[in-house]
Backbone as CSV, one residue per row, in Angstrom:
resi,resn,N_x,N_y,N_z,CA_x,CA_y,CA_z,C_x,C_y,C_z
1,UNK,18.823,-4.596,26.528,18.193,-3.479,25.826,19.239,-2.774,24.968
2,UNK,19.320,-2.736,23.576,19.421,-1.672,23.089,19.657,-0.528,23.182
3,UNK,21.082,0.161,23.148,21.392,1.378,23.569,22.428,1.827,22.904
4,UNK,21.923,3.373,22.335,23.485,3.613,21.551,23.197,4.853,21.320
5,UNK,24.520,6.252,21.681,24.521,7.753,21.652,25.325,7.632,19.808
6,UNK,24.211,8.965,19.740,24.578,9.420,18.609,25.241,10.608,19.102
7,UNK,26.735,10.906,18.365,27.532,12.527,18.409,28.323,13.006,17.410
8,UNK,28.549,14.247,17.133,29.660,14.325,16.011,28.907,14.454,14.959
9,UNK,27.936,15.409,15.205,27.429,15.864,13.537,26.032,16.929,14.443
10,UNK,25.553,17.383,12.796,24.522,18.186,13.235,23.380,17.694,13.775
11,UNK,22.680,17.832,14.822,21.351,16.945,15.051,20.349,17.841,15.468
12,UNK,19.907,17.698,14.591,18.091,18.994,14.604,16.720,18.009,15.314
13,UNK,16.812,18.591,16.202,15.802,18.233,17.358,14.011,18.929,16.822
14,UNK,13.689,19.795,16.223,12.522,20.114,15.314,11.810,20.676,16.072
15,UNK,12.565,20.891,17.932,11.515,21.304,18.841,11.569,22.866,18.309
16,UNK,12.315,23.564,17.762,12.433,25.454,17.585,13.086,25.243,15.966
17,UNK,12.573,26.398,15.001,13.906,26.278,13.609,15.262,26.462,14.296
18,UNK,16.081,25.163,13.467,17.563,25.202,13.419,18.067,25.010,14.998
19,UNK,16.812,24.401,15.694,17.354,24.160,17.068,18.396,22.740,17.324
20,UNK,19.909,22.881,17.783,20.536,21.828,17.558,20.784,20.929,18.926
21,UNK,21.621,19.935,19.117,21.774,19.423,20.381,23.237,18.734,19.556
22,UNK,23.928,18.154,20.830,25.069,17.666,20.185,25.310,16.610,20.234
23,UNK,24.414,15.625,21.067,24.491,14.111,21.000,22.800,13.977,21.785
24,UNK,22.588,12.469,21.372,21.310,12.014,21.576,21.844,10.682,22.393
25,UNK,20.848,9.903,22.837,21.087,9.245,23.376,19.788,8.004,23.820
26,UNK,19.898,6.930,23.139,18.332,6.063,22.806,18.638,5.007,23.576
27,UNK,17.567,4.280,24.105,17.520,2.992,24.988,16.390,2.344,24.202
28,UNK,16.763,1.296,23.358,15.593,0.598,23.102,15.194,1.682,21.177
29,UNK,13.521,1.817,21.386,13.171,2.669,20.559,12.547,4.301,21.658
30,UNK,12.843,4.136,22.378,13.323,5.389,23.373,14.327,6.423,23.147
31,UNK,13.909,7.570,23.370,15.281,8.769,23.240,15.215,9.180,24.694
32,UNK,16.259,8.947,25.317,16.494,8.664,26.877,17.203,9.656,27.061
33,UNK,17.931,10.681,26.713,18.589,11.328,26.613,19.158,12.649,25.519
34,UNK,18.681,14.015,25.623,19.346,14.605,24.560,20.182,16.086,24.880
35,UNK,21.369,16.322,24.341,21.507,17.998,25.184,23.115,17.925,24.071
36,UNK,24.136,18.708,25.358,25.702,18.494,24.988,26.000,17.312,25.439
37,UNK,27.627,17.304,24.577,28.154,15.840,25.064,28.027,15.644,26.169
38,UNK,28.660,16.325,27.215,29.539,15.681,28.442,28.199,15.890,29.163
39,UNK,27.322,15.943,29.200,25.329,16.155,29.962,25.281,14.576,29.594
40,UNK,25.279,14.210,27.989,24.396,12.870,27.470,25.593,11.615,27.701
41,UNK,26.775,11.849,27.911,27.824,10.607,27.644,27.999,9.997,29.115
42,UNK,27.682,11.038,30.212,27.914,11.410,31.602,26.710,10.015,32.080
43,UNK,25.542,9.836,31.201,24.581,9.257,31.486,24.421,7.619,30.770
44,UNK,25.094,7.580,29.908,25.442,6.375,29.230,26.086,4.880,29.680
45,UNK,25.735,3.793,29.349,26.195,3.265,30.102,27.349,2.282,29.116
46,UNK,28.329,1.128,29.807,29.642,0.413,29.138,28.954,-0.210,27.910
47,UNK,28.092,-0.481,27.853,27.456,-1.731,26.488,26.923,-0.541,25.899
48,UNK,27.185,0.998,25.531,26.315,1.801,24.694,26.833,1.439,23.903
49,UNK,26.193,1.154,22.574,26.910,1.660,20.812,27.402,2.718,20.665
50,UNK,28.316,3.578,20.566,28.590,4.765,20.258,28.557,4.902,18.648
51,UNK,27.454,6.034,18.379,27.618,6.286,16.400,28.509,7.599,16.037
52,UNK,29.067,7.283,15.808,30.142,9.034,15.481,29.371,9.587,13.998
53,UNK,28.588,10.407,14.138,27.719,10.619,12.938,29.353,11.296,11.547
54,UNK,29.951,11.052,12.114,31.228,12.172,11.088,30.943,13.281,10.468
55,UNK,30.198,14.403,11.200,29.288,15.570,10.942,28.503,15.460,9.916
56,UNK,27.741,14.393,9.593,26.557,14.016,8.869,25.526,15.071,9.817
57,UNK,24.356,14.825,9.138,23.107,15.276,10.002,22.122,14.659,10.404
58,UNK,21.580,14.417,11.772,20.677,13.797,12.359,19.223,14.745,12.345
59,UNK,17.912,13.859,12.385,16.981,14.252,12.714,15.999,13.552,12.442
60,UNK,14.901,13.883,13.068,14.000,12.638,13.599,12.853,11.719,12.254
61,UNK,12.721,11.082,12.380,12.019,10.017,11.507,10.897,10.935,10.938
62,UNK,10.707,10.814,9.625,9.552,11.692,9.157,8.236,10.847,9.459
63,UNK,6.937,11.327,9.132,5.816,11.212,9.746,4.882,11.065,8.551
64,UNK,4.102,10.234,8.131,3.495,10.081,6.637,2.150,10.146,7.072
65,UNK,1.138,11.153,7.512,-0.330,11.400,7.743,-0.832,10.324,7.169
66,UNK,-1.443,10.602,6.297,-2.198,10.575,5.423,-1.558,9.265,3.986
67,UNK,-1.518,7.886,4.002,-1.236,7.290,2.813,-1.993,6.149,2.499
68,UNK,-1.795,5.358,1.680,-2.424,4.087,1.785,-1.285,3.396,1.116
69,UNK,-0.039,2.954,2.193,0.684,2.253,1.664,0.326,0.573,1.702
70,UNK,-0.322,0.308,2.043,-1.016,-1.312,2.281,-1.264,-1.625,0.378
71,UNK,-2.142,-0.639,0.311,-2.357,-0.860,-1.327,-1.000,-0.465,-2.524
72,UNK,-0.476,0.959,-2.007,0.880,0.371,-3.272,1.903,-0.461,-2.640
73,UNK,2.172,-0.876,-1.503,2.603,-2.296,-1.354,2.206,-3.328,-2.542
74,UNK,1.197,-3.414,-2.585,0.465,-4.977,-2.983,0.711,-4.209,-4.976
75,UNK,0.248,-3.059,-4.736,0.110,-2.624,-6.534,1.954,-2.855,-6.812
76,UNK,2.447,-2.220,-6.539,4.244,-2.374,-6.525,4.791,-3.701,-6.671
77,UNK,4.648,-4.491,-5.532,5.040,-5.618,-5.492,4.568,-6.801,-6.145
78,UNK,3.323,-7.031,-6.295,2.660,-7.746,-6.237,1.288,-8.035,-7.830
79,UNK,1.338,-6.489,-8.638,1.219,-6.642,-9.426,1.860,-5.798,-10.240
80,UNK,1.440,-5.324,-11.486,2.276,-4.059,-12.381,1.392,-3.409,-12.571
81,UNK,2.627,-1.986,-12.449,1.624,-0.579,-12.253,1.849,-0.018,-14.168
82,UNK,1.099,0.657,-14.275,1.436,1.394,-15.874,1.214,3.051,-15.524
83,UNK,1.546,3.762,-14.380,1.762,4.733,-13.822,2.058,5.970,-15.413
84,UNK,3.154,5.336,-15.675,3.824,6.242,-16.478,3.744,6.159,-18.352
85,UNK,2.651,4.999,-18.797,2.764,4.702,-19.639,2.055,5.896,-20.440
86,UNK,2.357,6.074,-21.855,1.874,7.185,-22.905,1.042,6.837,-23.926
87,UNK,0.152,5.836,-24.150,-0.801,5.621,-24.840,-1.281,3.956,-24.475
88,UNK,-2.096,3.174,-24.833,-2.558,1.849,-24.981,-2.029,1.259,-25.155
89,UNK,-1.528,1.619,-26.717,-0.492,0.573,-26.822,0.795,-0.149,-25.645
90,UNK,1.019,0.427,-25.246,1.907,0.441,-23.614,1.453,-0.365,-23.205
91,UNK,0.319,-0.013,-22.025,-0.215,-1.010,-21.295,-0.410,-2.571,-22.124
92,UNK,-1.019,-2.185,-23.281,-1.470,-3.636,-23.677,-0.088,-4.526,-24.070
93,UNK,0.814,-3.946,-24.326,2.444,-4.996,-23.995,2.342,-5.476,-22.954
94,UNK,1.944,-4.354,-21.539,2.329,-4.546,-20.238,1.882,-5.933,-19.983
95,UNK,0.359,-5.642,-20.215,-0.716,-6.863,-19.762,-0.451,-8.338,-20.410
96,UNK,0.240,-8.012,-21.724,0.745,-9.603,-22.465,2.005,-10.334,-21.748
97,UNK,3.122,-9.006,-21.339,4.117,-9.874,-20.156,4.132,-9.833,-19.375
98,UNK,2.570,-9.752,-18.603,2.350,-10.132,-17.288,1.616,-11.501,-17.111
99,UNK,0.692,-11.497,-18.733,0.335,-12.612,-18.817,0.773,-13.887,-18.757
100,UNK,2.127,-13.749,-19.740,3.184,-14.404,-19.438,3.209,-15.633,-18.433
101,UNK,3.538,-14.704,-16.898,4.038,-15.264,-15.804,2.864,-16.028,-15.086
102,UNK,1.548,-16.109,-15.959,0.632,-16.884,-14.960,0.213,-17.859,-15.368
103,UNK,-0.542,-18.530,-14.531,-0.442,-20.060,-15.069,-2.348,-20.072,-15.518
104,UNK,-2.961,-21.064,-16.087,-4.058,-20.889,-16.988,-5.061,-20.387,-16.233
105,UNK,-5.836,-19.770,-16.059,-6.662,-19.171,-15.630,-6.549,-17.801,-14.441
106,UNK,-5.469,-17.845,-14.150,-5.175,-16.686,-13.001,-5.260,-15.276,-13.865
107,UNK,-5.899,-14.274,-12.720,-5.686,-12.743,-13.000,-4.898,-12.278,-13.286
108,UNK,-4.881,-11.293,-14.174,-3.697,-10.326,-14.800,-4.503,-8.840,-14.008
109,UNK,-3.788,-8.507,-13.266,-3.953,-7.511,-12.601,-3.135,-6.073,-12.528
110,UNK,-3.365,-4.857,-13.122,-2.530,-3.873,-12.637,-3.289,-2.928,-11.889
111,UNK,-2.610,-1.348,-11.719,-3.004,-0.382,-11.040,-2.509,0.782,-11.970
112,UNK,-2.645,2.039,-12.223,-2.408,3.312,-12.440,-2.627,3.757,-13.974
113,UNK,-3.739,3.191,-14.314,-3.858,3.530,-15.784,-4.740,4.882,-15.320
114,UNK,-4.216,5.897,-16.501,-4.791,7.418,-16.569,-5.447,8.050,-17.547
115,UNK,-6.621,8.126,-17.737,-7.282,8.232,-18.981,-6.952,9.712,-19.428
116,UNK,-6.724,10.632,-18.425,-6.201,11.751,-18.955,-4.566,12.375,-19.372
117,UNK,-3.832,10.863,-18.985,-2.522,11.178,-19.430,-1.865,9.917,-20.780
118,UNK,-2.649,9.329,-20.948,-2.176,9.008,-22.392,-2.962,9.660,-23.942
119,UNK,-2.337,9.000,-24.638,-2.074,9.880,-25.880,-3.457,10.025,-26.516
120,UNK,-4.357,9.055,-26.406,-5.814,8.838,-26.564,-6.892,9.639,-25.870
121,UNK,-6.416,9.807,-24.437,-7.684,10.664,-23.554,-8.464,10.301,-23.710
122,UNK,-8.731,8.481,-23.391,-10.057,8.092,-22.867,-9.858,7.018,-22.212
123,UNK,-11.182,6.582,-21.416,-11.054,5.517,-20.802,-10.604,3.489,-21.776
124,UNK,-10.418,2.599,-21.270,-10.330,1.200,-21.918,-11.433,1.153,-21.999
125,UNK,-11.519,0.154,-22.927,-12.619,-0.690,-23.166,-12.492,-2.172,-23.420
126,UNK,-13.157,-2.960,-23.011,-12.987,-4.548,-22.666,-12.151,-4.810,-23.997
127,UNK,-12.418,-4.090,-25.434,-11.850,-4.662,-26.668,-10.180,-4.341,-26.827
128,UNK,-9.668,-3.518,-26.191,-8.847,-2.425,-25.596,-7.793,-3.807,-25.149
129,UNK,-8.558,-4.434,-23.936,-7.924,-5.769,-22.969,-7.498,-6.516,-23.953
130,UNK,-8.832,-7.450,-24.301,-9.376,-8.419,-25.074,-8.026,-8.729,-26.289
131,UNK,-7.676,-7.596,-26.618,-6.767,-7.282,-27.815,-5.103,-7.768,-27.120
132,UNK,-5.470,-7.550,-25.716,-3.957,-7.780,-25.593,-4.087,-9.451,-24.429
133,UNK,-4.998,-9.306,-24.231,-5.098,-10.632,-23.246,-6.685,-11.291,-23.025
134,UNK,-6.810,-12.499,-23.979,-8.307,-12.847,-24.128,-8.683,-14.430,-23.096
135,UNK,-7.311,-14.541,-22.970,-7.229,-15.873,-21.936,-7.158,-16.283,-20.263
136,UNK,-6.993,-14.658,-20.267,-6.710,-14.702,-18.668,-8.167,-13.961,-18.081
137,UNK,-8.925,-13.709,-17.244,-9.269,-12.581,-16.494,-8.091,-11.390,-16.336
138,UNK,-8.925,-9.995,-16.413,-7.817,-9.015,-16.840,-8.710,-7.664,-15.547
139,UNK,-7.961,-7.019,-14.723,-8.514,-6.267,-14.240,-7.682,-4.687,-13.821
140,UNK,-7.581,-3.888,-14.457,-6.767,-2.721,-14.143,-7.590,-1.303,-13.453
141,UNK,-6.846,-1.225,-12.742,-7.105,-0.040,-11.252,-6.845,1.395,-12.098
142,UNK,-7.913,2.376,-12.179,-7.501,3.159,-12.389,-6.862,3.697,-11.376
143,UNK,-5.815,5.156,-11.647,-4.672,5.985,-10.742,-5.673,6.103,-9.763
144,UNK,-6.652,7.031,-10.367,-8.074,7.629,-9.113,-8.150,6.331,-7.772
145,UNK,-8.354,4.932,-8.112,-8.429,4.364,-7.110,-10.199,4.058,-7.048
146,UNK,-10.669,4.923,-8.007,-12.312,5.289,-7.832,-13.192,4.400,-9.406
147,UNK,-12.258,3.482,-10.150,-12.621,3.188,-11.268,-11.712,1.857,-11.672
148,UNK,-12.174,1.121,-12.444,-11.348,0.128,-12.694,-11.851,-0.422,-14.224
149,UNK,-11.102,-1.390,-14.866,-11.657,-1.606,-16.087,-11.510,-3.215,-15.987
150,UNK,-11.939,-4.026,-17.128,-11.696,-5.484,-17.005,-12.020,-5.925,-18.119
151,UNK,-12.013,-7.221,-18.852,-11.962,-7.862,-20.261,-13.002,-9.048,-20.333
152,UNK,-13.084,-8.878,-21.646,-14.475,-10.031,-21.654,-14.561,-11.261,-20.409
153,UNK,-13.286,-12.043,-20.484,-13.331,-12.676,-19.488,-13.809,-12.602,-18.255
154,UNK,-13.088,-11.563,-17.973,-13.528,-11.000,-16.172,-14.832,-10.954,-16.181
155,UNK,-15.344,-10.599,-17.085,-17.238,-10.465,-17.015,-17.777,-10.995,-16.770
156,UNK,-17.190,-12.260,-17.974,-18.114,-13.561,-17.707,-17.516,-14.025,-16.362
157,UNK,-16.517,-14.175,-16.119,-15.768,-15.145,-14.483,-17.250,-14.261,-13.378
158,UNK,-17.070,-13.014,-13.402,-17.773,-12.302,-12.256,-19.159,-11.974,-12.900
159,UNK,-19.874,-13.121,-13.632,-21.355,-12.561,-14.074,-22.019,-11.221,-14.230
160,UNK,-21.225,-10.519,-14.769,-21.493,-8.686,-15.071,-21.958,-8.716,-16.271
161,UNK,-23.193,-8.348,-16.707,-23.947,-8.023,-17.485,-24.748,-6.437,-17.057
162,UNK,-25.636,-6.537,-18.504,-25.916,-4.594,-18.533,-26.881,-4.896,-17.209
163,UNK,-27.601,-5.881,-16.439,-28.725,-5.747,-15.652,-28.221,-6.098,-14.416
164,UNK,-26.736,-6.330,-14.305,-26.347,-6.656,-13.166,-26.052,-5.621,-11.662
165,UNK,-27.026,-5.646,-10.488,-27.345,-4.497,-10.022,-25.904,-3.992,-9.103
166,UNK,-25.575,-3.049,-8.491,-24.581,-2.357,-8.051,-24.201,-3.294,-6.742
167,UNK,-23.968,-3.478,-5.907,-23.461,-4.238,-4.780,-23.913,-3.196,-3.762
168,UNK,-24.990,-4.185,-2.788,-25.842,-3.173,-1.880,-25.285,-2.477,-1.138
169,UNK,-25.648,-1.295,-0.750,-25.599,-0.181,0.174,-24.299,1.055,-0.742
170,UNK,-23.775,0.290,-2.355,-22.807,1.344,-2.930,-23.263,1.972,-3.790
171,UNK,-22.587,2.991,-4.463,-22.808,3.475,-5.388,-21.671,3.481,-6.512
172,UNK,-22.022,3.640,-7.744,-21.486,3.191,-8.944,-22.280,3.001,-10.098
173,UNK,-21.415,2.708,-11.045,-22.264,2.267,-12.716,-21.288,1.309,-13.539
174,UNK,-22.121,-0.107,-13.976,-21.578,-0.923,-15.110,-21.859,0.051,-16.081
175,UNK,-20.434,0.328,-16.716,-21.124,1.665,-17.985,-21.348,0.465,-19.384
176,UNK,-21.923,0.993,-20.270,-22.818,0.217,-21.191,-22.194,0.813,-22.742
177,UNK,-21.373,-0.058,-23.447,-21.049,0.288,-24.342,-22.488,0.686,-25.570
178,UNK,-22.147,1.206,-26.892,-23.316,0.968,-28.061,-24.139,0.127,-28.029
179,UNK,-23.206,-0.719,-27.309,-24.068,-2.072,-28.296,-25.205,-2.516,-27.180
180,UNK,-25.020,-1.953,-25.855,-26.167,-2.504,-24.768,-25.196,-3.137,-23.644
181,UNK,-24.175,-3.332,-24.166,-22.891,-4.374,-23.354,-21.885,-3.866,-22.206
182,UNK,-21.807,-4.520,-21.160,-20.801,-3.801,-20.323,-19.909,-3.585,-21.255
183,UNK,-19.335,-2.546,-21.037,-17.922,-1.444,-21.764,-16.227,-1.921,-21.327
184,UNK,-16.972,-2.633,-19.894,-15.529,-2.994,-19.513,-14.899,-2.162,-18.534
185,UNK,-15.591,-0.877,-18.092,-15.381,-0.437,-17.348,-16.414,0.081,-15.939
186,UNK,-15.809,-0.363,-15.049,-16.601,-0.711,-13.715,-16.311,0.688,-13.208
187,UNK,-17.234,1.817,-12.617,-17.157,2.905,-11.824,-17.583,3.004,-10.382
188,UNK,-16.916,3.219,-9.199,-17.028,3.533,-8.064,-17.455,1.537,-7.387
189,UNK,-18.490,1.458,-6.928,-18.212,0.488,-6.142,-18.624,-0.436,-7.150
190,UNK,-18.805,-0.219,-8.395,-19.469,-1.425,-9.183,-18.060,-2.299,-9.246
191,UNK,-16.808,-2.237,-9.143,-15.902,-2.544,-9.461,-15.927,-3.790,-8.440
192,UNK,-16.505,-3.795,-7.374,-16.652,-4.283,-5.800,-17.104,-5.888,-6.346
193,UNK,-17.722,-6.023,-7.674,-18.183,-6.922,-8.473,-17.002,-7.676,-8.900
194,UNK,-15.727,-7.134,-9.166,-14.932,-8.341,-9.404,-14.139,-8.510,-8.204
195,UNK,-13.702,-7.299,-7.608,-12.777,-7.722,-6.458,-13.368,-8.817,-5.519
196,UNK,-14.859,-8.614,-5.555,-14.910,-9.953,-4.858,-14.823,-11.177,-5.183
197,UNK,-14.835,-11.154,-7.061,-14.392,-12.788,-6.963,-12.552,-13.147,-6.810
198,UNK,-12.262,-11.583,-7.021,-10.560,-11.968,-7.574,-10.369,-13.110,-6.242
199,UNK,-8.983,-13.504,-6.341,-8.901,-14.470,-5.123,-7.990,-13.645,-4.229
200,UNK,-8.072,-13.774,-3.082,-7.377,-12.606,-2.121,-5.379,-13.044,-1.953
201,UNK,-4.914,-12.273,-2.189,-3.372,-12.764,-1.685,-3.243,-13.344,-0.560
202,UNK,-2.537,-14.070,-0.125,-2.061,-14.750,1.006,-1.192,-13.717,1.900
203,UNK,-1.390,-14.256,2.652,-1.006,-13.510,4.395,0.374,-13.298,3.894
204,UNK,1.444,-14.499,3.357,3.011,-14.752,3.163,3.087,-13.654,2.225
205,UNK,2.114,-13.820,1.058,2.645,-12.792,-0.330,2.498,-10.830,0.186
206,UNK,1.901,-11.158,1.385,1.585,-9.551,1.425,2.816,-9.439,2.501
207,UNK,3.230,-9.820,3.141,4.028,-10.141,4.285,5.573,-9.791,2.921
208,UNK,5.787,-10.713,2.366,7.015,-9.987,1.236,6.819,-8.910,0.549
209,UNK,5.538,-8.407,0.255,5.413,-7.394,-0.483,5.661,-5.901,0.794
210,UNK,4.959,-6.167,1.963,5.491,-4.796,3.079,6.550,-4.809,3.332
211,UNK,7.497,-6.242,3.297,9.182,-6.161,3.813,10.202,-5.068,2.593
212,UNK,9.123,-4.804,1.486,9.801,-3.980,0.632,9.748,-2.735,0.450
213,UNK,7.932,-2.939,0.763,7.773,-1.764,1.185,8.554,-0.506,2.314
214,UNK,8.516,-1.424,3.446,9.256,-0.746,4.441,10.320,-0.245,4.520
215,UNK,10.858,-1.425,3.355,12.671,-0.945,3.581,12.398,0.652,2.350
216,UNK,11.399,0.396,1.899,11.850,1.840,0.691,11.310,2.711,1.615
217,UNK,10.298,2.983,2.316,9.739,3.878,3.427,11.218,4.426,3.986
218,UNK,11.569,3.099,5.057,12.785,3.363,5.774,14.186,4.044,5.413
219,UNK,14.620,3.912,4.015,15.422,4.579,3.128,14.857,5.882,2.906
220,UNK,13.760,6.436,3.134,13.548,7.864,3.153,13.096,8.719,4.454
221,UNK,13.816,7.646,5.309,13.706,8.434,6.412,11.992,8.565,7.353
222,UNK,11.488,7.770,6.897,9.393,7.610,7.256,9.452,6.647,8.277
223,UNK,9.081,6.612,9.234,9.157,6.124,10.459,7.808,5.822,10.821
224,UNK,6.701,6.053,10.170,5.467,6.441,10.884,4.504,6.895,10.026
225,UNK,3.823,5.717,9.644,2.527,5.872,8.267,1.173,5.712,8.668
226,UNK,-0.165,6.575,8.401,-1.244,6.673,8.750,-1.817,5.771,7.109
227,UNK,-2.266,4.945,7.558,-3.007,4.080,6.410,-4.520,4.511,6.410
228,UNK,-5.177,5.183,5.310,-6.569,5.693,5.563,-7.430,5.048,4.906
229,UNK,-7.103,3.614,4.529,-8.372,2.763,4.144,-8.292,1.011,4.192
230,UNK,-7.494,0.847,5.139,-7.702,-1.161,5.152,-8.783,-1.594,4.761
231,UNK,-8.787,-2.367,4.305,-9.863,-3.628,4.117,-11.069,-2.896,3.033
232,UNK,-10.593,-1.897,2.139,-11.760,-1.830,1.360,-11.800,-2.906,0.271
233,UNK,-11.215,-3.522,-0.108,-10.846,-4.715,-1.382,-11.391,-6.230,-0.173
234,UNK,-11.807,-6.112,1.035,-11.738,-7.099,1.572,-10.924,-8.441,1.890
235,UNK,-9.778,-7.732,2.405,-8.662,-8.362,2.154,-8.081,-7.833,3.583
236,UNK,-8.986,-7.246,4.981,-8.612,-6.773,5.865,-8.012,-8.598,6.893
237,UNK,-8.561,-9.045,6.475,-7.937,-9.947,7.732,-6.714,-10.786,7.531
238,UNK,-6.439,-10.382,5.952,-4.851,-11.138,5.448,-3.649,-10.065,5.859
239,UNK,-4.215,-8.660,5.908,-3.801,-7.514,6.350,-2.968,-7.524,7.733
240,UNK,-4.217,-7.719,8.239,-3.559,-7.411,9.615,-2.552,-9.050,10.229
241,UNK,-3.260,-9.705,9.625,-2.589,-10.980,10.073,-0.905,-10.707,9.392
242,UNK,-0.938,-10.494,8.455,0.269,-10.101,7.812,1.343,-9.091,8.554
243,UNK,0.638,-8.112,9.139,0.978,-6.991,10.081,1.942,-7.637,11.521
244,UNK,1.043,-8.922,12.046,1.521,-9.111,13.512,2.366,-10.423,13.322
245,UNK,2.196,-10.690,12.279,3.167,-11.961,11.499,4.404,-11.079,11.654
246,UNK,4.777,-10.079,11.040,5.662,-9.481,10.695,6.417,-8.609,12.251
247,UNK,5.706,-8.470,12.870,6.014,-7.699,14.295,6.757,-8.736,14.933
248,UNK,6.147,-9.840,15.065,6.529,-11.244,15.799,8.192,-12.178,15.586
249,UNK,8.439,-11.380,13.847,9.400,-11.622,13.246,10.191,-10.645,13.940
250,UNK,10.023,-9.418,13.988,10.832,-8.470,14.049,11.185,-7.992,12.650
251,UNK,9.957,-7.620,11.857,10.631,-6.982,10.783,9.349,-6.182,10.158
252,UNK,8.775,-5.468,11.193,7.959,-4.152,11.066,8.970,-3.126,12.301
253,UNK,9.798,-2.811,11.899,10.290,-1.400,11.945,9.841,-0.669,11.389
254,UNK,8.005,-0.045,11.353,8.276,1.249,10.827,6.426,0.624,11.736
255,UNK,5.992,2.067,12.137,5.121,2.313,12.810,4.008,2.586,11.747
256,UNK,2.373,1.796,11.977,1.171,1.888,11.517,0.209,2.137,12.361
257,UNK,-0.353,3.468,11.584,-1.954,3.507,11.638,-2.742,2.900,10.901
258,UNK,-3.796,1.859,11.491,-4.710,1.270,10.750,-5.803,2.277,10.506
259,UNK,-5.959,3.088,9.325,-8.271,2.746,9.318,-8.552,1.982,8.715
260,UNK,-9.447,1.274,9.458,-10.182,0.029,8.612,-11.455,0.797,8.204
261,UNK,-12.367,0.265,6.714,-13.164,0.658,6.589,-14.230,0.232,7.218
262,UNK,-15.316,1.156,7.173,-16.491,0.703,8.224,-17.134,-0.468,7.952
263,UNK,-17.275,-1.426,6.734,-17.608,-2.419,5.950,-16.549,-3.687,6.610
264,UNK,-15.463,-2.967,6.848,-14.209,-4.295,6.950,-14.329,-4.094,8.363
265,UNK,-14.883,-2.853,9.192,-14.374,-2.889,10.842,-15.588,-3.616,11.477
266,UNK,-17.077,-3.725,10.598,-17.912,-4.086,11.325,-17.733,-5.680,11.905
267,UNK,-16.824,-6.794,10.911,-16.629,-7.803,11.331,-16.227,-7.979,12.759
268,UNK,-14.742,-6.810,13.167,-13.749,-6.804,13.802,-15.064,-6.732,15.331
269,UNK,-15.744,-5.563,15.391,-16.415,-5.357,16.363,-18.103,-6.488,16.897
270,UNK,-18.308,-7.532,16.031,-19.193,-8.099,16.295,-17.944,-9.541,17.007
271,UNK,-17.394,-9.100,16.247,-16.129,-10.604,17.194,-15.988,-10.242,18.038
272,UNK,-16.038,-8.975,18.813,-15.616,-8.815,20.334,-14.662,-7.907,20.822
273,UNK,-14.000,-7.129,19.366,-12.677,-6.409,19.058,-12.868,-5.259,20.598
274,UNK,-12.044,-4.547,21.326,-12.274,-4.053,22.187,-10.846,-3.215,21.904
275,UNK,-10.970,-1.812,22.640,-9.847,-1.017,23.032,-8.553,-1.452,23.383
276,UNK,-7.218,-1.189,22.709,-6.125,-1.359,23.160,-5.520,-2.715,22.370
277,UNK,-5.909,-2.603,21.210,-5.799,-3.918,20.280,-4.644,-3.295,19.427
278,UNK,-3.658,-3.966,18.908,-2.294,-2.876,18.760,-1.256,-3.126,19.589
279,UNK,0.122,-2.595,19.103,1.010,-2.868,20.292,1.734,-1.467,19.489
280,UNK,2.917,-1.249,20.130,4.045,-0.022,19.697,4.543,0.090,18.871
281,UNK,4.010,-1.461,17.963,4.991,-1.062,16.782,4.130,-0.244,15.415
């Protein structure tokens, strides 16, 4: 087991403000021990690690409520974001050297286009894509998470036309350009129309995309992430498989909350899923 006292610096325990201790003392992912030295060293045993913090400052792993790092995993890694771009023109470079890297028929996929922060202040439109990528299927996430847009192609690949009805039990709108024509932009679950044909990432590609994730988590000190929507893209069982792939490795150091959505959990519970499914990490 794993064992090693931290001493020799400030260490804020978070139980009172500015409450300190002067060495800690961990077994495993256990804190087995915390107070003054000669209390925590008194208790230690010959194989401890000793860390001499060199009056650095200690304190405990931050705590992330509320995120959905599963998805900017995959948006980060896995495709390109245009987060920060300042008009169309931008993105539509983006989307040509992303096009680039794929081979004939695969998705060009991003995330974070903002209709209220570029220079235009409005949403894409399929001609918008079309202009920068007419060969690929093209599908971009708005920031919201609640909207998405896509290019002639994608239409035709995912049969979206003006009469094509919403995907049962959601709500949404194929919005309808002048002319009678999808616009190219998919709202709320109508979007649910291409994600289901996109093709889902592989267990391996999401599995490299969290090992990066984590380590940037882990570099800020986040120990402990509440994920508040798995499996809405339907992509929950590459997810989790990806998850215990990675535990098995030993290279999920950093603690998850799953919610799965009620759409993605109903599978889990007609298979037999039962209490205590999970482990510590």
């Amino acid at each position: 087991m794993d064992r090693k006292v931290f001493y020799n610096g400030t260490i804020l325990t978070m139980q009172a403000e500015g409450h300190t201790v002067e060495a800690v003392y961990t077994i495993g992912d256990r804190i087995a021990a915390i107070g003054n030295r000669d209390d925590v060293f008194r208790q230690i045993t010959d194989d401890t690690e000793r860390v001499d913090l060199e009056g650095k400052t200690l304190i405990p792993g931050f705590i992330e409520s509320h995120a959905h790092v599963t998805d900017w995993a995959e948006c980060e890694f896995l495709q390109f974001t245009c987060y920060h771009i300042k008009n169309i023109a931008e993105l539509q470079d983006m989307i040509r050297e992303n096009a680039k890297t794929k081979k004939a028929g695969e998705w060009v996929i991003g995330y974070g286009y903002n209709d209220s922060m570029v220079a235009e202040m409005r949403h894409l439109e399929r001609a918008d894509i079309d202009a920068a990528c007419a060969d690929h299927p093209v599908f971009v996430m708005h920031g919201s998470g609640h909207l998405a847009y896509v290019n002639s192609k994608a239409l035709e690949i995912c049969n979206i036309n003006a009469d094509t009805p919403i995907p049962a039990g959601g709500q949404g709108e194929i919005h309808l350009g002048a002319d009678g024509l999808p616009s190219g932009l998919l709202i709320g679950q109508a979007y649910n129309l291409a994600l289901s044909v996109i093709p889902k990432y592989t267990v391996e590609e999401y599995k490299g995309a969290f090992r990066k994730g984590i380590a940037a988590a882990n570099a800020k000190g986040v120990c402990s992430i509440g994920d508040g929507s798995i499996g809405y893209m339907g992509n929950q069982w590459q997810l989790l498989r990806a998850f215990h792939e990675l535990e098995k490795e030993g290279g999920l150091n950093l603690r998850f909350y799953l919610v799965i959505m009620d759409y993605g959990y109903i599978p889990f519970m007609e298979g037999g899923l039962v209490t205590g499914f999970g482990s510590e990490s």
